[in-house]
C-alpha positions as a Python dict, from the first residue, in 0.01 Angstrom:
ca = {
    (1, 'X'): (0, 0, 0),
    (2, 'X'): (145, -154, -309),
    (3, 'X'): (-63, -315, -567),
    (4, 'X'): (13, -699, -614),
    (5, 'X'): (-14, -917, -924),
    (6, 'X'): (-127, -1270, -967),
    (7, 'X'): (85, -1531, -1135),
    (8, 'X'): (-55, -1834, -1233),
    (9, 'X'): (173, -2159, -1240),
    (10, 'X'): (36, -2492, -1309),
    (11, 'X'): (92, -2706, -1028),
    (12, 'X'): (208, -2985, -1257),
    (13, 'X'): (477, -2722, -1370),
    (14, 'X'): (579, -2654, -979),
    (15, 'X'): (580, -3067, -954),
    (16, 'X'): (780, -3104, -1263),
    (17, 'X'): (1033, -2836, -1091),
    (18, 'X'): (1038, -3004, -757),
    (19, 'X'): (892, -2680, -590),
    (20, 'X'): (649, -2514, -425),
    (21, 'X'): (517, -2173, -441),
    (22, 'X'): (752, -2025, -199),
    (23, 'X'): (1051, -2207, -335),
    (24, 'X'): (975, -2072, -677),
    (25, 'X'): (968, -1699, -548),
    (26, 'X'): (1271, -1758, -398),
    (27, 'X'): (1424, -1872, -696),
    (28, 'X'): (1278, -1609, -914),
    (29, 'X'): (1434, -1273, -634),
    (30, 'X'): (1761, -1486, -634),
    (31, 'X'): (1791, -1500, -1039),
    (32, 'X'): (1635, -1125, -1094),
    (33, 'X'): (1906, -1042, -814),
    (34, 'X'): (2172, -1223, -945),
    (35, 'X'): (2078, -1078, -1291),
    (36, 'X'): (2079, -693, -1153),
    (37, 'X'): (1688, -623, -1194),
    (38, 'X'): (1609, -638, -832),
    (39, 'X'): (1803, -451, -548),
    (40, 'X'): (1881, -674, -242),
    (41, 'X'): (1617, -566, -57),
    (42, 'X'): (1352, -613, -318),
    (43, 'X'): (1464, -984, -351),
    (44, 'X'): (1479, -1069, 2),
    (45, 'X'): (1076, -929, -4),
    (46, 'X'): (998, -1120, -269),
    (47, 'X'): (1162, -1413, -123),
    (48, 'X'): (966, -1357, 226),
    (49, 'X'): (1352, -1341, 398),
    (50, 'X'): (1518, -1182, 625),
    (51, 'X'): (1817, -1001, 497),
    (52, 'X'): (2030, -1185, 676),
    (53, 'X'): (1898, -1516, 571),
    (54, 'X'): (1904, -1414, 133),
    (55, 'X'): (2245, -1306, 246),
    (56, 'X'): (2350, -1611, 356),
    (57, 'X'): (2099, -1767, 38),
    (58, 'X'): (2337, -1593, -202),
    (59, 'X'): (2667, -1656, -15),
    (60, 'X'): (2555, -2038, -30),
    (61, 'X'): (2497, -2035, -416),
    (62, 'X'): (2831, -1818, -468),
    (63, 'X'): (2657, -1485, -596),
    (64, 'X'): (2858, -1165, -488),
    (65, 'X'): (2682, -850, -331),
    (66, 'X'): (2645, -600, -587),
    (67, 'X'): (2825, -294, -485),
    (68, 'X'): (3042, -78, -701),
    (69, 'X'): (3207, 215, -677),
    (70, 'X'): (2900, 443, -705),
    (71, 'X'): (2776, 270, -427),
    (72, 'X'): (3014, 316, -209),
    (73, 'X'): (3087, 655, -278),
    (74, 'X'): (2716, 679, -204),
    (75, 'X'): (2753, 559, 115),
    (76, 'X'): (3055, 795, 212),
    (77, 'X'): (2875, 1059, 142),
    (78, 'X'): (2624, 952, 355),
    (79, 'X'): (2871, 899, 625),
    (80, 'X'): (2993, 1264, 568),
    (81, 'X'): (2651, 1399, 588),
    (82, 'X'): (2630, 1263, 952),
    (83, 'X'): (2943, 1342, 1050),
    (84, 'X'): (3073, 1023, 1085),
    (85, 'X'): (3323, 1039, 845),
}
């Protein structure tokens, strides 16, 4: 189990923003994503999303997947390893 911190935000701040708490933590994992500090999968958590809906999140705001050419020779030597390559 992972520790957890508490952020406080005024609620006059989340009014003056148009949000609510959810809203802002899915605004917060899809700028630290966008930005490179947070893997896909550490966004869509913080966002409380499926995969598959952040995907679609980031496809609606324009923001490309972040995979480069470690990353896929990563995953081809993953595929190698199980023989599926």
């Amino acid at each position: 189990m992972s520790a957890t911190n508490v952020l406080e935000v005024p609620q006059d701040v989340l009014d003056s923003a148009r949000l609510t708490v959810s809203a802002l933590k899915v605004e917060i994992a899809v700028y630290l994503y966008e930005q490179g500090r947070l893997s896909i999968g550490k966004a869509r958590e913080l966002a409380e999303m499926s995969l598959w809906e952040f995907r679609q999140l980031l496809a609606s705001r324009r923001i490309s997947p972040h995979y480069d050419e470690a990353d896929l020779s990563e995953d081809i030597a993953t595929l190698r390893e199980l023989g599926r390559l």
